[in-house]
C-alpha positions in Angstrom: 0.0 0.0 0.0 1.7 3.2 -1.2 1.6 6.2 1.3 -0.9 7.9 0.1 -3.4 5.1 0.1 -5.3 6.5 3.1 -5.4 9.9 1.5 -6.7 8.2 -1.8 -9.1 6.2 -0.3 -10.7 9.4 1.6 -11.0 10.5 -2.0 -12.5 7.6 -3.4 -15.0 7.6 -0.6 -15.8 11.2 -0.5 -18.4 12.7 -3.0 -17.1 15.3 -5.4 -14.2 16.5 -3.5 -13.5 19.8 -4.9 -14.2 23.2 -3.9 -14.9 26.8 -5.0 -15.6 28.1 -1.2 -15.8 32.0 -0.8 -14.1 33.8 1.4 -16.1 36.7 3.2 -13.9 39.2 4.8 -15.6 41.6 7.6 -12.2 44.0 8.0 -11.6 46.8 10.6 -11.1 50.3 10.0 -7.6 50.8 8.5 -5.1 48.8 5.8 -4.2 45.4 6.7 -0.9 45.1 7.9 2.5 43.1 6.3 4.9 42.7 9.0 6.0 39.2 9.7 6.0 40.3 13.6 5.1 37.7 16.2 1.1 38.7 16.5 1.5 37.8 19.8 3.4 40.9 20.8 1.1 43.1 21.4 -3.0 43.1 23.0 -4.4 45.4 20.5 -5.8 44.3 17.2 -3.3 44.7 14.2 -4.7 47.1 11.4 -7.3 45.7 9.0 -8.5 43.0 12.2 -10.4 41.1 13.1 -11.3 39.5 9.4 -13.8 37.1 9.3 -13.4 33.7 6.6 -15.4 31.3 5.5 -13.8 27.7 5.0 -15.7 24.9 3.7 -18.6 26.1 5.8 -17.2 27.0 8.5 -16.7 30.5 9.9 -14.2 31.5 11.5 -13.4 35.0 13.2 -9.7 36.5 13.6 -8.4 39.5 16.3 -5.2 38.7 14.9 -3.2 36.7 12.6 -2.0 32.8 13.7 1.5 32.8 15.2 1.8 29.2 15.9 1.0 27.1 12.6 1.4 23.5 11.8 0.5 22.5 8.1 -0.1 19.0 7.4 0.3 17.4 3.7 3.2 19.4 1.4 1.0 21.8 -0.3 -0.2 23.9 2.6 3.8 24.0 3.8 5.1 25.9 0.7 2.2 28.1 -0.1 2.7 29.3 3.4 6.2 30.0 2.8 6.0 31.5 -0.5 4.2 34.3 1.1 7.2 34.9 3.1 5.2 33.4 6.8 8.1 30.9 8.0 8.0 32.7 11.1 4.7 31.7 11.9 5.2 28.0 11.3 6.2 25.5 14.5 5.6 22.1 12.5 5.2 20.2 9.1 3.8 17.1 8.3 3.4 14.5 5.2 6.0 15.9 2.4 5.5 14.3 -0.8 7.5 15.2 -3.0 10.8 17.2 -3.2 10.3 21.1 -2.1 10.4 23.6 -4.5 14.2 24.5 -4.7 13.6 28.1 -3.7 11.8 26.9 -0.4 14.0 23.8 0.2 16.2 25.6 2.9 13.5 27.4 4.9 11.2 24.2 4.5 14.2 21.8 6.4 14.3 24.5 9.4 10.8 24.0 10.2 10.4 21.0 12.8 8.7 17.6 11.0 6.2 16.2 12.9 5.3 13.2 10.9 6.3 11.1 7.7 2.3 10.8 7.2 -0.7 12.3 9.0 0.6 13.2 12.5 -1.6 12.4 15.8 -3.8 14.7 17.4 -1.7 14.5 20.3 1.6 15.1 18.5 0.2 18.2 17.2 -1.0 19.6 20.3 2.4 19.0 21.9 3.5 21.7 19.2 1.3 24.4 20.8 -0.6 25.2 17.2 -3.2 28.0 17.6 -4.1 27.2 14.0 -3.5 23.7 12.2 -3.8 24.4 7.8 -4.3 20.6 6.5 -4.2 19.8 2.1 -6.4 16.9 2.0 -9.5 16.1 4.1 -7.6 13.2 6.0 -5.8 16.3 7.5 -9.1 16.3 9.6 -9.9 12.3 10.1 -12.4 12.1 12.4 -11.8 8.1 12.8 -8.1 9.4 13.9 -9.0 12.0 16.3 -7.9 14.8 14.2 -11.3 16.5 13.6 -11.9 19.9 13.2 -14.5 19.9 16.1 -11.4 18.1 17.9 -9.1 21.1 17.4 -12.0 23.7 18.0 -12.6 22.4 21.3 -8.8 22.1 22.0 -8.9 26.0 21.2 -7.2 25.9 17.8 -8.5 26.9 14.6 -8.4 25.0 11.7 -8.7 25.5 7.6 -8.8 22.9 5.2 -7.8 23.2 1.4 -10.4 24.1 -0.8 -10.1 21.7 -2.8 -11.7 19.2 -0.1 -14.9 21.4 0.9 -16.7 18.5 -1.4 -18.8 21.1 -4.0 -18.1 21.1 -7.7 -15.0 21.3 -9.9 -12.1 23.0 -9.2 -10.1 25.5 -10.8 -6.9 27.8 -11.3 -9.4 30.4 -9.7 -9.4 28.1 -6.8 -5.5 28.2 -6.2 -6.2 32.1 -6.2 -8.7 32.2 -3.2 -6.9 29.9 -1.7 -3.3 32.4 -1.0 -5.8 35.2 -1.3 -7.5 33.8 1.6 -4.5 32.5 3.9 -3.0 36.1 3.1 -5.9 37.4 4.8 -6.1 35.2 7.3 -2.3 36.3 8.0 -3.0 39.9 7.4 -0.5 39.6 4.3 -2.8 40.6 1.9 -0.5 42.4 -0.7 2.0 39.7 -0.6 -1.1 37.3 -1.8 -1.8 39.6 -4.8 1.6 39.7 -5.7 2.0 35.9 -5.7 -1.2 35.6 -7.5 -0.3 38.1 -10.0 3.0 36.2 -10.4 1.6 32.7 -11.1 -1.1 34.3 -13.1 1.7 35.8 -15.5 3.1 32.3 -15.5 0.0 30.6 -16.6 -0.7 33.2 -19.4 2.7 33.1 -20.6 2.6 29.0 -21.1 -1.1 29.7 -22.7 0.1 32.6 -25.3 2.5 29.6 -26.4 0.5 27.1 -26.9 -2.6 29.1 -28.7 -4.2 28.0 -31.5 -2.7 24.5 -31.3 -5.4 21.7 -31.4 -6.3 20.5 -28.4 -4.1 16.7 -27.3 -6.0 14.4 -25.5 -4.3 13.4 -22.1 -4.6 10.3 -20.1 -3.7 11.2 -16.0 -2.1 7.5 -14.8 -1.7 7.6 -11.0 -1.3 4.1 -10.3 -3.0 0.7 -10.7 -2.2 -2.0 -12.7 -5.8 -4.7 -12.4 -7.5 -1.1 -13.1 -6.2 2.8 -13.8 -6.5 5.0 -11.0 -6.9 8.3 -12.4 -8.0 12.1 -12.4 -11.8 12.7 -13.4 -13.4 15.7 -14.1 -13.4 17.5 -11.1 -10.0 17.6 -10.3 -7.8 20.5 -10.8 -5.8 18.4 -13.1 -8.2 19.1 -15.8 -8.6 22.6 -15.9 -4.4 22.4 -15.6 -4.7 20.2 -19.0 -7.1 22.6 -20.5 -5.3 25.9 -19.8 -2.0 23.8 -21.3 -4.0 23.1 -24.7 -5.2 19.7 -23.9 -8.1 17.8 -22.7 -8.1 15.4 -19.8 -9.1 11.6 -21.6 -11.6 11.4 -18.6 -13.0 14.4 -18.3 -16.4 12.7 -18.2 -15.5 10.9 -14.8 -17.2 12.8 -12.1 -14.9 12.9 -9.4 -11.6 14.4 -8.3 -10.1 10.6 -8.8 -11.5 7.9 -9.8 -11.2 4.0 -11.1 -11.4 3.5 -15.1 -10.7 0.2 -16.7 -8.0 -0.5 -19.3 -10.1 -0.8 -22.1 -12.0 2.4 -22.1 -8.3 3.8 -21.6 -7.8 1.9 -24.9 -11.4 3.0 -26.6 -10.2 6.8 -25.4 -6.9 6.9 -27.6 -4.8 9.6 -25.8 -2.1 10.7 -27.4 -0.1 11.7 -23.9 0.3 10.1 -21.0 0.5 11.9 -17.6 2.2 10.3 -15.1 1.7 11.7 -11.2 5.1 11.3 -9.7 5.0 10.7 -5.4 7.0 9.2 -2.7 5.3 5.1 -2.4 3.5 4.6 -5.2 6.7 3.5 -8.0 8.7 5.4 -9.5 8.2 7.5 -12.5 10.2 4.5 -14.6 9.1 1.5 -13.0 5.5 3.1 -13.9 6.5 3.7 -17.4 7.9 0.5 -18.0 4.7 -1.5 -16.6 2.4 0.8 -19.5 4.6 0.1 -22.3 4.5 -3.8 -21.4 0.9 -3.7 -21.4 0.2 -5.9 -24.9 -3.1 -4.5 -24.6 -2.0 -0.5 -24.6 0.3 -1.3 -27.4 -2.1 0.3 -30.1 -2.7 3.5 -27.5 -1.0 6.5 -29.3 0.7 8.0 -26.6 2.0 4.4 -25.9 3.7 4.1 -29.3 4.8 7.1 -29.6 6.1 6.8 -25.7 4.6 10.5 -25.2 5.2 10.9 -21.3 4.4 14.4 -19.3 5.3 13.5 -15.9 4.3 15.8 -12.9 4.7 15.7 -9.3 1.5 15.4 -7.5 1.8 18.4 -5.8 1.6 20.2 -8.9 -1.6 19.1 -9.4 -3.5 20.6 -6.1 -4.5 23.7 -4.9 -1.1 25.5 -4.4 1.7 27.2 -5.4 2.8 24.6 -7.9 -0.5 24.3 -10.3 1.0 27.1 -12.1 3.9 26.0 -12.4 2.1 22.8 -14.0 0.6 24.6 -16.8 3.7 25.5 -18.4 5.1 21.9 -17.8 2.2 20.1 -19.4 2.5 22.7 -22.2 5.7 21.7 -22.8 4.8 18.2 -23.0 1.6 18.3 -25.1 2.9 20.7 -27.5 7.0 20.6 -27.8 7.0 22.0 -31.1 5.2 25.4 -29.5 8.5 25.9 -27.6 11.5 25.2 -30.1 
């Protein structure tokens, strides 16, 4: 069972687990502040507090922004740091991949608290007054970890967008999502220069790739009896469409889902996208099993041994998605970039 089995199977389990949640803001009188200073310093409200956000449902009040953060899954981690709040954070949890090289260093500094999914009790013993989890088993309730758990323990809690469970998700989603933590961390102009960054980076890969017919593209996370795989809902296909593709299974209606080999056959992609993560094979060993598939040996993207391979990390709500577009672009239409 690879590591993220548990995660998976939450999202086999859970309906439609995507999100576009709002964030509603109820701001003080003033500009919201920047400084990276310890909140804790002072009694008085900072400028532009308290701020009031929705997540998933559940609303949430702020006098002031965290000081004491443990984020659990990779995602959460480095969209923390790329808005320049590493002095906030106390713990990590779950990497999956290897950090972004611009983050690596500040990323190492921060205490791990687990290889996987840490327990309730080895979070409180990092004194957290807020808890940011990427994927709903973040917040197992069959583990202790629930949200009602860490209310009740006096820590707040937010949970990815992606897993509020409501319809499809989006680039737009990975733009709430920093707009929102940098309100919740009273950073809100270092939010809308990181989205206007990644936003620049998406168009740029776009501008490349216009006019190019669209390339079908077959997302293989793992499986071998049957293909486990992104569906419609995930942000995986809107990263495919901005990159001038189409997702082979758009159709599916779920953020993952199980498809069989032959409709992979019937569905003819000319690509291949291989998720790369820590447990489930490597990025060759799962190459070499598709190409010794007799049965895929007719698939396009099979003989032609078209391959786009992407960490899965890329492919959530976060900093990364971004830089995905440009890497699937790449992929799907070489010829765009010569």
């Amino acid at each position: 069972m690879y590591p993220y089995a548990r995660t998976r199977g939450f999202l086999r389990v859970t309906a439609a687990a995507v999100a576009l949640t709002s964030v509603l803001l109820t701001t003080g009188c003033g500009s919201s502040g920047e400084s990276g200073a310890d909140a804790r310093a002072t009694t008085a409200a900072p400028s532009g507090f308290p701020v009031t956000v929705d997540n998933c449902g559940m609303e949430t009040t702020y006098d002031k922004p965290p000081s004491r953060v443990v984020t659990i899954h990779q995602h959460p981690a480095e969209l923390m740091l790329a808005l320049g709040l590493k002095d906030r954070m106390v713990g990590t949890a779950f990497p999956d991949s290897a950090v972004l090289p611009e983050l690596k260093k500040e990323y190492e500094a921060i205490p791990e608290l687990a290889k996987k999914e840490p327990s309730f009790e080895r979070i409180l013993d990092a004194e957290p007054d807020f808890v940011y989890g990427g994927y709903g088993s973040a917040f197992a309730e069959n583990e202790g970890r629930s949200r009602k758990a860490f209310a009740d323990a006096g820590i707040d809690t937010y949970l990815n967008r992606e897993y509020c469970g409501k319809k499809q998700v989006t680039m737009k989603d990975t733009y709430d999502e920093i707009r929102a933590i940098g309100t919740i961390f009273g950073v809100p102009g270092r939010a809308d220069k990181l989205v206007t960054d990644l936003k620049s980076r998406v168009s740029k890969a776009g501008a490349e790739v216009e006019g190019e017919p669209k390339v079908s593209v077959f997302v293989y996370d793992s499986g071998d009896k049957s293909a486990f795989t992104a569906g419609g809902k995930s942000l995986g296909t809107d990263l495919i469409r901005l990159a001038g593709g189409e997702n082979a299974f758009a159709d599916l209606d779920d953020v993952f889902g199980d498809v069989s080999w032959e409709q992979v056959v019937e569905r003819k992609p000319e690509v291949i996208a291989i998720y790369d993560y820590a447990g489930a094979g490597s990025v060759e060993e799962k190459k070499k099993f598709l190409v010794s598939q007799p049965a895929l040996a007719d698939v396009p993207a099979i003989k032609n041994r078209r391959f786009v391979v992407l960490p899965l990390t890329a492919t959530l709500v976060g900093i990364r998605s971004a830089y995905a577009v440009g890497d699937l672009a790449r992929g799907l239409h070489p010829e765009s970039f010569r």
